[in-house]
N, C-alpha and C positions, 0 to 999 in steps of 0.2 A: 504494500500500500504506500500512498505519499504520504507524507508528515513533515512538519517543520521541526525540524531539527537542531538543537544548541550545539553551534562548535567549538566558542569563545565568546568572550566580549567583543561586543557587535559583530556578531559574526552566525545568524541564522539561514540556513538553507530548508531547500525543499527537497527532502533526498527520498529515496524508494526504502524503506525498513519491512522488515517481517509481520507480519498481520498477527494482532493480539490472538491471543488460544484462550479457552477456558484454563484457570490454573488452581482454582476453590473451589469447591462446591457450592457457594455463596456468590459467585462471579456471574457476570452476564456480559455480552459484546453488542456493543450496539454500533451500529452505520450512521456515520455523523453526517447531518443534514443543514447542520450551520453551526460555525463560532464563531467566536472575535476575540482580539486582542485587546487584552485589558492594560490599564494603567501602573498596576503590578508587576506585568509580563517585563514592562521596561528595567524594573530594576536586575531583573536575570539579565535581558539583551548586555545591560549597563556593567554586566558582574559586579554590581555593590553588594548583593545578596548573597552569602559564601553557600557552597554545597550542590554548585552543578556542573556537571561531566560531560565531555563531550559525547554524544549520541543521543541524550536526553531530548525526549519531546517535549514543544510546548503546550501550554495550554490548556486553560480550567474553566473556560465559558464556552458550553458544548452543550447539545442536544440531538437528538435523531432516533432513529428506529431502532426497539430489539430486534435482532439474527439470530441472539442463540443465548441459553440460560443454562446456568448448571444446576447439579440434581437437589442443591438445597434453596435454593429459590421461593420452595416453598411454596409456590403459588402467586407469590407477591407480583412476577412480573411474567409475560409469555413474550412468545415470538409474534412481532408485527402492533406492538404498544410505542407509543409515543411519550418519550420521555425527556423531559431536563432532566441534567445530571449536574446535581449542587458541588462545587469546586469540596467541600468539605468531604471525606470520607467519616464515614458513622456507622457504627456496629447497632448500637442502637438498645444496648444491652450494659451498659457497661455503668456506673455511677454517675458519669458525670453526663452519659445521655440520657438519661432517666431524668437529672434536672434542664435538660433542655438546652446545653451547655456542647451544643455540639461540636463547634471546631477545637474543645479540648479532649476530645475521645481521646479515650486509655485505652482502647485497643488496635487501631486502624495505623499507629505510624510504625511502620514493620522496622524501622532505623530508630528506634526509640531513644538508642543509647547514645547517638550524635543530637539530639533534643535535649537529654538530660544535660550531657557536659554542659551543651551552649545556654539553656535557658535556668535550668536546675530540675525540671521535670518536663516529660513527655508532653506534647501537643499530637491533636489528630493529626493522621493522613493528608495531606490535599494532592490534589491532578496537577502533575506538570510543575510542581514547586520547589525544588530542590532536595537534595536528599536530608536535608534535617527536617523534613515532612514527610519524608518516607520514598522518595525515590520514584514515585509513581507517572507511569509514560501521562502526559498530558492530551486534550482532546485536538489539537490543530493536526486532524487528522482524519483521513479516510474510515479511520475504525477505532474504536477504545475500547479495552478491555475495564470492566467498572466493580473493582472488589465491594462484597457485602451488599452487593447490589438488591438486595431484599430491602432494605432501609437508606441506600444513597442514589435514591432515583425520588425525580416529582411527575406524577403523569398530568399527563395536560390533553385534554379532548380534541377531537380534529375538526378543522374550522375555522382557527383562529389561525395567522403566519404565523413560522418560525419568529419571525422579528418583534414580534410583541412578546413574545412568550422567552425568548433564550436569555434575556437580562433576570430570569429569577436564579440562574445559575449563578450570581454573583451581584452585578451593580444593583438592581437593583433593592434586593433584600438587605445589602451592603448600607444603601443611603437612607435604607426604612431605618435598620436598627440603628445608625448613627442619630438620628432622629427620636425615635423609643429612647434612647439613651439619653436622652436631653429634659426626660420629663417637662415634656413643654405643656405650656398653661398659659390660659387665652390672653393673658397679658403681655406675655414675653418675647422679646426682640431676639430672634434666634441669628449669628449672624457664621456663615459659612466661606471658608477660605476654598480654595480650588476649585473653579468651574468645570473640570473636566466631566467624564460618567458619572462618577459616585455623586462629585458635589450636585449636579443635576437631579443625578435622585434625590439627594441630600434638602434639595432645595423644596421640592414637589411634596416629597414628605413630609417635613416640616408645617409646608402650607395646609396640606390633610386632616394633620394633626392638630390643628388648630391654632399657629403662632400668630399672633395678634402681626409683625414683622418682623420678614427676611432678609436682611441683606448678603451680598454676595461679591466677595473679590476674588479678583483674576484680574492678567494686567491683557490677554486675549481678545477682540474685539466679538469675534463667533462665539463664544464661549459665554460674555458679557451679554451677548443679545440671546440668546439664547436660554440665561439666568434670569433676563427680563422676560421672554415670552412666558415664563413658568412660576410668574410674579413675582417676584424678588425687585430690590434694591440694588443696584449696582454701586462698586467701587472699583477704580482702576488704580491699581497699586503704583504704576510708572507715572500716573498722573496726577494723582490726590495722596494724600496725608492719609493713611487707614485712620490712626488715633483719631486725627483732626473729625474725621468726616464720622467715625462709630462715632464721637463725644457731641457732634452736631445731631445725627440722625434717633440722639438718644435721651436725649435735654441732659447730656453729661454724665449719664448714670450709667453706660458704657454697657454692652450687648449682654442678656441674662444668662445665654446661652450661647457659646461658639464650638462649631464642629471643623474640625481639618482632616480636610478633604485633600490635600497638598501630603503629609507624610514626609518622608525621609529626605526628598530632594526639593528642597524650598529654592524656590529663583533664585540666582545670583548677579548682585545688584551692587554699584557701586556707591547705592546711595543709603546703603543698608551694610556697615561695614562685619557686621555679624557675618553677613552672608558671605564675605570674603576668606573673614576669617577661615569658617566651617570649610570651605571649598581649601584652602590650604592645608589644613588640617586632613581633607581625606587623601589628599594625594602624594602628603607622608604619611598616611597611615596610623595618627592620630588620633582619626575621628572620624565614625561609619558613616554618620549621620548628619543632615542639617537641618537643623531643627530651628530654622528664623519664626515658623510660623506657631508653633507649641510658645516660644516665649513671647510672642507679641501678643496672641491669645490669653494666656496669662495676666499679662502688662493689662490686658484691654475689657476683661470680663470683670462685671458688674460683681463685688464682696456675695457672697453666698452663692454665687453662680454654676453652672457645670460646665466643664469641658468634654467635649465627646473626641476621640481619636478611629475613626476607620482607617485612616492613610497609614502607610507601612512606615512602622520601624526595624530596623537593622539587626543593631546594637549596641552605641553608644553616644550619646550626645553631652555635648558640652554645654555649660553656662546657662543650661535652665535656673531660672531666679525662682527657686524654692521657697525663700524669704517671703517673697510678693504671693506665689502659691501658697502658703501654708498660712498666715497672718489674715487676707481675704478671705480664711474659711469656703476655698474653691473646691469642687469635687470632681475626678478625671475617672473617666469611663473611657474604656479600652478591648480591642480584642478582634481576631478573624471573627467574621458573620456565621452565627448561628443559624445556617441558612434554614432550614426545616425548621425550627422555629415560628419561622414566618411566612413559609411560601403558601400554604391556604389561604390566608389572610389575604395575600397579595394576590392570587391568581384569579379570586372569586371578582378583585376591583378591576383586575383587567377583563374578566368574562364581562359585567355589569359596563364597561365602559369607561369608569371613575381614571381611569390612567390607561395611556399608551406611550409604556415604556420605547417602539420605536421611533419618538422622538431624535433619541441621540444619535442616530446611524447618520453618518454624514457619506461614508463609504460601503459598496458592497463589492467586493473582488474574487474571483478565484483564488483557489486554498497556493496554487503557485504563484501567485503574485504575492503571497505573504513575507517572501522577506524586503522583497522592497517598501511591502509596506507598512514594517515595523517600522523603517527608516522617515518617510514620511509624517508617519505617527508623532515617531520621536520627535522630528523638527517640526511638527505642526505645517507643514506644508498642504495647500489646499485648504484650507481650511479646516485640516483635521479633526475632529473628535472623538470619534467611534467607529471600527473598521470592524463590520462583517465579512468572515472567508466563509465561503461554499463551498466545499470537498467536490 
């Protein structure tokens, strides 16, 4: 079969690999009928992420047809079902998927013991993620083999495009829970850094949910208008003051709630000398991470406030002002997306109408045209935002 394949930093092809087999009893293979490149995938193209080898597939926003179940299946899934398949792997039995706590499953990362060093205990499974998640081939692919597939499958009725339905494998239940996570309440000014996918859901949700106002920075102008179509507030970071403009849009009482939707790799900006710094520090090997927007957030959220985090951390970041966090009596909410958690929820608003997550697709390409258009991605060229590949 094709698959996009990791050789290095920046460096993905489209090569021919061996077609997944059944290899659990718990397994099922499904024939993928669309994914995309998510805003994650970059940190692997980027190698900031440790733990990927060459041959590795990418990719964990995937959906398509079952071909083939193995004999413990159970019943859960047959041949010729239409499935999302949530980036998280879940046993679905384990303690901590019983509290609903799925992207920390204690059973699914087969590489458990490169989690523990790195983190101090095991994280679930995920598709395509490196091998301190378990090594597992990713979907940007002809075919995926889907462990535990009794419980890491969402079925979805037919009817509906691929295109509305393939973001509960990730963005979009990604920018719900960033959302849920902000216990938002009809008064609160929710305000979201990164326009990219997530923050887009980030935004929509938010609005659902009931926040009295959104605002939303990005320094992108597609990205900006796009924040606006989905009712938000706009800020553009290259051109306005964040501080200046949250302390105007809030009679100074500064956002209740901020989500970063940005993560690990915060712009780099000359007028922002943190972000210099950070960018120096990783390229001696310093500092994983840059984290301009966790301490602006910080800086900027309203005494009793919450911080929500979806965007990826690494491993270490410098110069968070803990003082400013800790004194504010702020509270940070964190973690991969419990995707099953939420995907009824969400699927029932897309059947009903309430949201059409294909919004974000700016692009749709063949699965070979994928490594060019990681590259595109990356540099935001065309307008980028969201690339669907078709096998």
């Amino acid at each position: 079969m094709k698959a996009l394949v990791w050789h290095g930093k920046e460096d993905i092809r489209c090569d021919t690999v061996t077609d997944p087999e059944i290899q659990e009893p718990r397994d099922a293979i499904i024939k993928v009928t669309s994914c995309a490149i998510c805003g994650s995938d970059l940190h692997l193209f980027h190698n900031f992420i440790p733990g990927m080898l060459p041959g590795d597939i990418m990719g964990h926003e995937t959906m398509g047809e079952v071909v083939e179940v193995g004999s413990g299946v159970d019943g859960k899934l047959k041949k010729g079902d239409r499935v999302v398949i949530p980036f998280t792997i879940i046993c679905g039995e384990c303690d901590q998927c019983k509290r609903g706590n799925f992207s920390v499953c204690e059973t699914t990362n087969r590489k458990r013991y490169l989690a523990e060093r790195v983190f101090g205990h095991t994280t679930g499974g995920l598709f395509g993620y490196t091998h301190l998640t378990g090594g597992y081939p990713g979907g940007q692919a002809e075919y995926l083999r889907v462990p535990y597939a009794d419980t890491t499958h969402i079925k979805v009725p037919p009817g509906i495009p691929d295109e509305q339905l393939l973001f509960l494998s990730d963005v979009f239940p990604t920018g719900w829970q960033a959302a849920v996570q902000c216990d938002i309440e009809p008064t609160d000014t929710v305000a979201i850094w990164g326009c990219g996918p997530v923050g887009q859901m980030a935004i929509r949700s938010a609005i659902l949910l009931g926040a009295n106002q959104v605002i939303a920075i990005d320094c992108l102008p597609e990205r900006l208008s796009m924040a606006e179509a989905g009712g938000a507030t706009t800020i553009n970071f290259e051109s306005e003051s964040v501080v200046e403009r949250l302390n105007e849009l809030t009679d100074g009482r500064g956002p209740d709630k901020c989500i970063d939707c940005a993560g690990m790799e915060s712009h780099v900006m000359a007028s922002q000398p943190d972000t210099l710094l950070d960018r120096a520090k990783q390229m001696v090997m310093l500092e994983s991470d840059r984290p301009h927007v966790l301490r602006e957030m910080i800086y900027v959220c309203r005494p009793g406030g919450i911080i929500s985090v979806p965007g990826v951390y690494s491993g270490f970041s410098d110069k968070l002002p803990m003082g400013a966090f800790m004194n504010k009596g702020l509270t940070m909410r964190t973690g991969q997306t419990h995707v099953n958690r939420w995907t009824d929820d969400l699927l029932r608003r897309i059947e009903e109408g309430e949201i059409d997550p294909s919004f974000v697709i700016t692009h749709t390409v063949p699965l070979s045209d994928g490594p060019e258009m990681y590259q595109v991605f990356r540099d935001k060229r065309d307008s980028c935002i969201k690339v669907v590949l078709k096998p």
